[in-house]
C-alpha positions as CSV (number, residue, x, y, z in Angstrom):
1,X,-4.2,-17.5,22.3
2,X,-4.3,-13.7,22.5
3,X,-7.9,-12.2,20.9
4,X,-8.1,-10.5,17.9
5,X,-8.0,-7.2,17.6
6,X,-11.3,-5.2,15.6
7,X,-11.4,-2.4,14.1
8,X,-14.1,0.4,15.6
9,X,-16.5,-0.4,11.8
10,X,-16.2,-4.4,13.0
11,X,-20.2,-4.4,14.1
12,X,-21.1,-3.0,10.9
13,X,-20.0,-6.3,9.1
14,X,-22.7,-8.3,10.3
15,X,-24.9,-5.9,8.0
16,X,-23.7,-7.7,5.2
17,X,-24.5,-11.9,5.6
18,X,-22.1,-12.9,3.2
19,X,-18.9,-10.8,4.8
20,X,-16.0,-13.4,6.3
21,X,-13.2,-12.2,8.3
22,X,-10.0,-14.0,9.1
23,X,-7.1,-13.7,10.9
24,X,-5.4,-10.6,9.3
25,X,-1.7,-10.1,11.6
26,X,-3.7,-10.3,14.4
27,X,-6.7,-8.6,13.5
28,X,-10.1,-9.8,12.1
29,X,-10.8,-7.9,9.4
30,X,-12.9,-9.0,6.0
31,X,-11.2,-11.0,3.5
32,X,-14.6,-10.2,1.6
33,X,-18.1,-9.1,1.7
34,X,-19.8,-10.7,-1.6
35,X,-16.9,-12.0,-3.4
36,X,-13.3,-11.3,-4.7
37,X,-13.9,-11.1,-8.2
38,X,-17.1,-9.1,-7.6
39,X,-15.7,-6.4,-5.3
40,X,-12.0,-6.1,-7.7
41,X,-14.6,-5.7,-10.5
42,X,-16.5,-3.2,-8.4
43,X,-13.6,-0.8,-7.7
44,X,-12.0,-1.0,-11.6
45,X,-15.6,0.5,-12.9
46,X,-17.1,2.3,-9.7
47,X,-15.9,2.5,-6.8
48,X,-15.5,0.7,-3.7
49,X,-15.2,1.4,0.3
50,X,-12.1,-0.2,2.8
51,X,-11.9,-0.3,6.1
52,X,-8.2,-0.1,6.9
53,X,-8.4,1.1,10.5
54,X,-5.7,-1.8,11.2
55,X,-2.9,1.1,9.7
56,X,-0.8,2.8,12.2
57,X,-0.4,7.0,12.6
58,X,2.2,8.3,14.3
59,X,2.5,12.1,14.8
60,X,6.3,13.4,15.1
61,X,6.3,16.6,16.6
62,X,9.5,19.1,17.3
63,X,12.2,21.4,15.7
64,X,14.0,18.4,14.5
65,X,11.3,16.2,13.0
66,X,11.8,17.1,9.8
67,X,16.2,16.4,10.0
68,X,15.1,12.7,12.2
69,X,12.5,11.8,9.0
70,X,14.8,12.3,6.9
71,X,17.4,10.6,9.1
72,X,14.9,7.6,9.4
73,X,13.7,7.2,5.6
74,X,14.8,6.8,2.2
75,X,13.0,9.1,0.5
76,X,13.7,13.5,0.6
77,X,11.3,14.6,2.9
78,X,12.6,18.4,2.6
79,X,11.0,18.5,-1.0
80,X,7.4,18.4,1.2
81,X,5.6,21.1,0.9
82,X,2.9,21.6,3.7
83,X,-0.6,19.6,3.2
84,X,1.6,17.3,0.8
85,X,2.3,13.3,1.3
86,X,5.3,10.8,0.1
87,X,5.8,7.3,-0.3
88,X,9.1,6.3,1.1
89,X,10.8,3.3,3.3
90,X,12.9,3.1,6.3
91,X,15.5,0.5,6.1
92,X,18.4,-1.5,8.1
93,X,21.7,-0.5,8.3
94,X,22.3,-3.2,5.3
95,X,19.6,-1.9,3.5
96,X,16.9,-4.4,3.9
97,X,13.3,-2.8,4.7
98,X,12.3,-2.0,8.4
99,X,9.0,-0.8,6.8
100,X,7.3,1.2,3.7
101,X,4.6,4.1,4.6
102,X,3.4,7.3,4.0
103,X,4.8,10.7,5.1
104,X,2.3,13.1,5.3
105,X,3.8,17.1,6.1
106,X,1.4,18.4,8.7
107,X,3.5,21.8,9.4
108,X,7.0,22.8,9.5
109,X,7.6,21.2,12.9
110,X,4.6,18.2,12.4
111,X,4.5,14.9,10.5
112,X,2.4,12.3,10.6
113,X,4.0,8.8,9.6
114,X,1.3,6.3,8.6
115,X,2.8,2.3,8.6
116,X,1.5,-1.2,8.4
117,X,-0.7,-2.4,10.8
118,X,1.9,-5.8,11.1
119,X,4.8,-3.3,12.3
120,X,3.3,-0.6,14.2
121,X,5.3,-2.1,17.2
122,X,8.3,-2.8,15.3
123,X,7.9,0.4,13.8
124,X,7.4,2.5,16.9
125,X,10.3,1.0,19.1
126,X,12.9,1.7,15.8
127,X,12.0,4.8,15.6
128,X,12.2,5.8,19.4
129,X,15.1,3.9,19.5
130,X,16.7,6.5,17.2
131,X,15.4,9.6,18.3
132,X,17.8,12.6,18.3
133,X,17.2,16.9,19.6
134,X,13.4,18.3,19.8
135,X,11.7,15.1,18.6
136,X,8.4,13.4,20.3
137,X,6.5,10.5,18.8
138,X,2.5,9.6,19.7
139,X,1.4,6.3,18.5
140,X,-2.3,7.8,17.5
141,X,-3.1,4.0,15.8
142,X,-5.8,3.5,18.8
143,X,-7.6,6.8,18.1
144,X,-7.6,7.1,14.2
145,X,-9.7,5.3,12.3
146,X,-8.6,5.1,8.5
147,X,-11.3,4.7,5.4
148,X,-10.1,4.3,1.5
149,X,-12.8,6.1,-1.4
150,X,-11.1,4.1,-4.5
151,X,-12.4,3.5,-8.2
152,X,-13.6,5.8,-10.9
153,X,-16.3,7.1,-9.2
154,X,-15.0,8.0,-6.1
155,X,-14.6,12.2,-6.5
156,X,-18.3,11.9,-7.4
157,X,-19.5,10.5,-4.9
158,X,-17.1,11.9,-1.6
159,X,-18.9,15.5,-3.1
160,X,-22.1,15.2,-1.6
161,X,-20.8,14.3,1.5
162,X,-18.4,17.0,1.7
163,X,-18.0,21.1,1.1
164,X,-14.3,21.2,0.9
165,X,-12.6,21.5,-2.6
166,X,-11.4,17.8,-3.7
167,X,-11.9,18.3,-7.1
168,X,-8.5,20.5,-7.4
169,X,-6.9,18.2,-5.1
170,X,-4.3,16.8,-6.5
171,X,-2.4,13.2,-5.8
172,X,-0.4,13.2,-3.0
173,X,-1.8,16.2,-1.7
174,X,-4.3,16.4,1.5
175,X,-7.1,18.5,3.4
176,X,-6.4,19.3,7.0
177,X,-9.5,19.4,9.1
178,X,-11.8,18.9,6.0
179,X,-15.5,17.6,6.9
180,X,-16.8,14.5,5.5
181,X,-19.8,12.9,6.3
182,X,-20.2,15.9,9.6
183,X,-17.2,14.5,11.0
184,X,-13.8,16.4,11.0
185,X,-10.9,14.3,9.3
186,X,-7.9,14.8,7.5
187,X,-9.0,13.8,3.8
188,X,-6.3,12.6,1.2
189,X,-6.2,11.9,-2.4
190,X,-3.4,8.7,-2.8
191,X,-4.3,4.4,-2.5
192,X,-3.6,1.4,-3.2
193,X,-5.3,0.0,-5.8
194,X,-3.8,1.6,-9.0
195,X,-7.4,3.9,-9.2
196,X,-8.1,7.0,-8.1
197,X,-9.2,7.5,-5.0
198,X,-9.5,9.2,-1.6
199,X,-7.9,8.3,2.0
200,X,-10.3,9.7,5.4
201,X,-8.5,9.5,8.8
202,X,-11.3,10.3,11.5
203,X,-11.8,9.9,15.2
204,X,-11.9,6.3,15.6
205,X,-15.6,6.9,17.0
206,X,-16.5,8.9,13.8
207,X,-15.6,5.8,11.6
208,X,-19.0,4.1,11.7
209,X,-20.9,7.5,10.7
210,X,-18.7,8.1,8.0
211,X,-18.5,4.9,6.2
212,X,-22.4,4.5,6.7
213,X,-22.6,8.4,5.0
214,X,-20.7,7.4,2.3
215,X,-22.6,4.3,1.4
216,X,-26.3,6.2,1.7
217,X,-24.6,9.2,-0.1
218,X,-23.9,5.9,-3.0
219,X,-26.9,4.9,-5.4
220,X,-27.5,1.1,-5.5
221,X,-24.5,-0.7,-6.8
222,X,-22.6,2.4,-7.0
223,X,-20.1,1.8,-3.8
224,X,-19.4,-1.3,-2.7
225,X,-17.7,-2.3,1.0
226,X,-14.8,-4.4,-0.3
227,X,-12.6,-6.8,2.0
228,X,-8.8,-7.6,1.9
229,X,-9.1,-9.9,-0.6
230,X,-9.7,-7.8,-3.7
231,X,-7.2,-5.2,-2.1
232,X,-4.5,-7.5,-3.0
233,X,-5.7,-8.3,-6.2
234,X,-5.8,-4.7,-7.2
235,X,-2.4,-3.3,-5.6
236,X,-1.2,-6.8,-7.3
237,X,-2.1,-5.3,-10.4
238,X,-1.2,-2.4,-10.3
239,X,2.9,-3.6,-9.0
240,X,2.0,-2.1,-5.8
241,X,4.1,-3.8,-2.8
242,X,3.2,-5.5,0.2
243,X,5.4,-5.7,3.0
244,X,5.8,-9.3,3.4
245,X,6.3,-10.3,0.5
246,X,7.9,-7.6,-2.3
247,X,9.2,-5.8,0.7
248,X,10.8,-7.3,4.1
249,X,14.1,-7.3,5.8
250,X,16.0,-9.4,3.2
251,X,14.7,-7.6,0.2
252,X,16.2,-4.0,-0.5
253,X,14.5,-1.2,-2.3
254,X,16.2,-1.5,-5.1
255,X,15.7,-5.2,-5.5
256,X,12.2,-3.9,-5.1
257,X,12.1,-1.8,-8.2
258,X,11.8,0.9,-5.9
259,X,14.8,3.1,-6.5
260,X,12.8,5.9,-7.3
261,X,11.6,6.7,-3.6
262,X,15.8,6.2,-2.2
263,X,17.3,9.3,-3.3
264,X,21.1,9.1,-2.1
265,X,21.8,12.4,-2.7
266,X,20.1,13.5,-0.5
267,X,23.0,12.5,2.1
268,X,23.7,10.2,4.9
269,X,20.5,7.9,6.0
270,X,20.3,4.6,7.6
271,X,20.9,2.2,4.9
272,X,22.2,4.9,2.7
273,X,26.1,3.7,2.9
274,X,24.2,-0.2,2.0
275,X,22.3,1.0,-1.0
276,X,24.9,3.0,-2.5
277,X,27.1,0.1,-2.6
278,X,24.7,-2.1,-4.3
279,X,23.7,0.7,-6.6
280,X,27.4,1.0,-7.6
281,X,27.7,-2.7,-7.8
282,X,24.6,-3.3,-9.4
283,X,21.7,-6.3,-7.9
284,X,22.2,-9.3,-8.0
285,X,18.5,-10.0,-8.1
286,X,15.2,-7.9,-9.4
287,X,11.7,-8.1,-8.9
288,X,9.9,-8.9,-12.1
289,X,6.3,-9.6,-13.7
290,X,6.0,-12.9,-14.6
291,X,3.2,-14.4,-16.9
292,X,2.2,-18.3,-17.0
293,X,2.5,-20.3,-20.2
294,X,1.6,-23.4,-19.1
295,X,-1.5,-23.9,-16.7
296,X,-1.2,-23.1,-13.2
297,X,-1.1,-20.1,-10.8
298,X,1.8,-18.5,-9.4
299,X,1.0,-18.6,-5.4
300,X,4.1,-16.3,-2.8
301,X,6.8,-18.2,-1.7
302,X,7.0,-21.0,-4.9
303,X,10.4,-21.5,-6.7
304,X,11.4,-20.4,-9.8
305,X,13.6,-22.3,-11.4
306,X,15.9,-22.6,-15.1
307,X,17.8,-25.6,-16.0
308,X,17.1,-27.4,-12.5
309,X,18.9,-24.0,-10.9
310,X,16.7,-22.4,-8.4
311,X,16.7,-18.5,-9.7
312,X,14.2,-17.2,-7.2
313,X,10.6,-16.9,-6.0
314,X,7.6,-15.8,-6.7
315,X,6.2,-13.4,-3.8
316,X,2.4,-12.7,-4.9
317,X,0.8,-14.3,-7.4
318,X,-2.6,-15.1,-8.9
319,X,-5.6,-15.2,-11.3
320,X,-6.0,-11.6,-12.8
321,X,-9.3,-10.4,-12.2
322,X,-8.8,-7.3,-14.7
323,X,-7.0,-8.9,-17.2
324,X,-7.9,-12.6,-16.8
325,X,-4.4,-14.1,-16.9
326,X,-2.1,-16.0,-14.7
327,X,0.5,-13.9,-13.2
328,X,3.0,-13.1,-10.5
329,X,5.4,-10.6,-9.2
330,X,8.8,-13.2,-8.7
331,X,12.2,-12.0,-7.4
332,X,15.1,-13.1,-9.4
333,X,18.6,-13.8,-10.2
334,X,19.3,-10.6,-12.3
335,X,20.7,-12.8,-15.5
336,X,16.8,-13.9,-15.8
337,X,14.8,-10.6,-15.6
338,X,15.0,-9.6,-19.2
339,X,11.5,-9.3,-21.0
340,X,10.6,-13.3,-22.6
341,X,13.2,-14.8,-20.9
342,X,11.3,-18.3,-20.1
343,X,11.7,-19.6,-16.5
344,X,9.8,-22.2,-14.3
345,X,7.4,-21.8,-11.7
346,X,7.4,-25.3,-9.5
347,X,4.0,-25.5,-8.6
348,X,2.8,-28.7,-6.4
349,X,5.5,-31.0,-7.8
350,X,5.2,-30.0,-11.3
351,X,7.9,-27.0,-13.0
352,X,5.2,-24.9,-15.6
353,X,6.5,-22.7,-17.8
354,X,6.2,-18.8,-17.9
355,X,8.3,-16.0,-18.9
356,X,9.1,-12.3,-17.4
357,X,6.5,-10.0,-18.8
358,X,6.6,-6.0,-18.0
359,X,5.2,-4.9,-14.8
360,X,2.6,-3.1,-13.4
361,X,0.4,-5.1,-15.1
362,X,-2.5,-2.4,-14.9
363,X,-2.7,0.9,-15.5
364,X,-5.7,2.8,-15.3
365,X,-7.1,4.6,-18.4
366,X,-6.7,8.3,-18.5
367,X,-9.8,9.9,-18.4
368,X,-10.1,13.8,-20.4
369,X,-11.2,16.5,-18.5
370,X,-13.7,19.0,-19.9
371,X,-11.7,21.6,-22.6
372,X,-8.8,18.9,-23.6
């Protein structure tokens, strides 16, 4: 069996007695460090502190990187301007998902492509395999560590631990060689947890000096360290995907409810010819929030069923810790994905009852600035 691989912050878990790690696609990293429930609550009202060195960066470099991007992905990566980041997805010829990252626009002739830490290899080896003109590729994943600022209180507390302007950063925006914590990092405002929040890429042996700054800079109770499982409560919440499960090679962004970041008109794309098909056509199946009536928790991979006709499944599911309900995200036959149409989840043997719902299921409230 091969070892697990650790991210360079693994020693500073033992700080914390309570912290577990498992197996996370073939890294040990923390499921938690006090508590699920505890550390979603934390980053809803304050703000809480991710390790997610596991991510890949890849930095594409030449006169052509911008034309193979946009080759490679579904999204328009000419509408980048410098110091700006997208969400978009690279797909199969048939449209199912290699992938979904981040494009982040580094200069005219620079990228840097940030995936999941499950497909960096996948990930690498389709994109060298596709490589055309002035266009190099270096896997940085070893030498970048990557730490997530999320929750209310996050711009508040990154300021005393930095000089550079965040506070007119906006989302989707980033600092190049901004200083946190003494170290030099590329600092940007996106996440994955439906808050607002902060992204710091650093040296891999700047990580430990960083996420200790952060959490002295904190007052007690303030920032929290939080582990992978309240991370996929709160993307959950907020309809954020995970590749896996509302993403993979047999589901299609626009199955997804993602046809927002595939912009065909943008011209020819791998998996463009696919997804303008089934955009003309229309899917034949949609991803949907689901609720429970009856008593029971929606767990990935159950069946969902109407009149003894399996109609789909449910890919993540649970126990909301915001809003104290039962409820999944479920992929299904299009005819059942209208709002209060009743379907059943089989759960251990039983079919319960639970009906489509709208989806994200959060949203975070807006908070005025001074003078509105």
């Amino acid at each position: 069996m091969s070892e697990l691989k650790r991210t360079p912050l693994f020693n500073l878990y033992e700080k914390f007695p309570s912290a577990r790690c498992i197996d996370f696609g073939g890294w040990e990293l923390p499921v938690q460090f006090f508590g699920i429930q505890k550390e979603h609550e934390a980053v809803r009202t304050k703000a809480g502190l991710f390790d997610v060195s596991h991510m890949g960066e890849f930095i594409v470099t030449g006169t052509d990187a911008e034309q193979f991007i946009q080759h490679m992905t579904t999204n328009d990566v000419t509408k980048l301007n410098l110091n700006q980041a997208q969400y978009t997805l690279m797909c199969y010829p048939d449209g199912g998902v290699v992938d979904d990252l981040l494009v982040y626009k580094i200069s005219n002739t620079q990228f840097m492509l940030v995936v999941n830490a499950s497909n960096i290899d996948k990930d690498l080896e389709w994109l060298q395999k596709h490589i055309t003109g002035d266009v190099t590729i270096e896997n940085k994943s070893e030498q970048t560590a990557l730490l997530a600022l999320q929750g209310p209180n996050a711009e508040k507390i990154l300021s005393r631990v930095t000089n550079d302007d965040i506070h007119s950063l906006s989302p989707f925006r980033f600092i190049q060689q901004a200083t946190v914590c003494g170290a030099e990092v590329l600092l940007s405002r996106t996440g994955y947890t439906g808050e607002d929040g902060f992204e710091i890429y650093c040296p891999s042996e700047d990580a430990c000096k960083v996420w200790e700054g952060l959490l002295n800079a904190s007052e007690p109770e303030e920032l929290s360290p939080i582990g992978l499982g309240a991370r996929d409560t709160l993307r959950f919440e907020a309809r954020l995907p995970l590749y896996g499960q509302e993403l993979s090679k047999d589901i299609t962004p626009l199955e997804a409810s993602l046809g927002f970041f595939v912009k065909l008109e943008k011209g020819e794309f791998i998996g463009s010819k696919a997804l303008a098909e089934q955009k003309q056509q229309g899917v034949t199946r949609k991803l949907v929030g689901i609720e429970m009536i009856d008593r029971g928790i929606p767990r990935h991979g159950y069946s969902v069923v109407v009149d003894n006709k399996n109609i789909g499944e449910v890919t993540t599911g649970t126990h909301s810790p915001t809003l104290k309900r039962n409820l999944g995200l479920a992929i299904l036959d299009i005819d059942y994905t209208k709002l209060d149409t009743e379907v059943w989840v089989e759960i251990r043997g039983k079919r319960l009852k639970a009906k489509v719902i709208k989806a994200p299921f959060y949203k975070r409230p807006k908070v005025k600035k001074e003078g509105e």
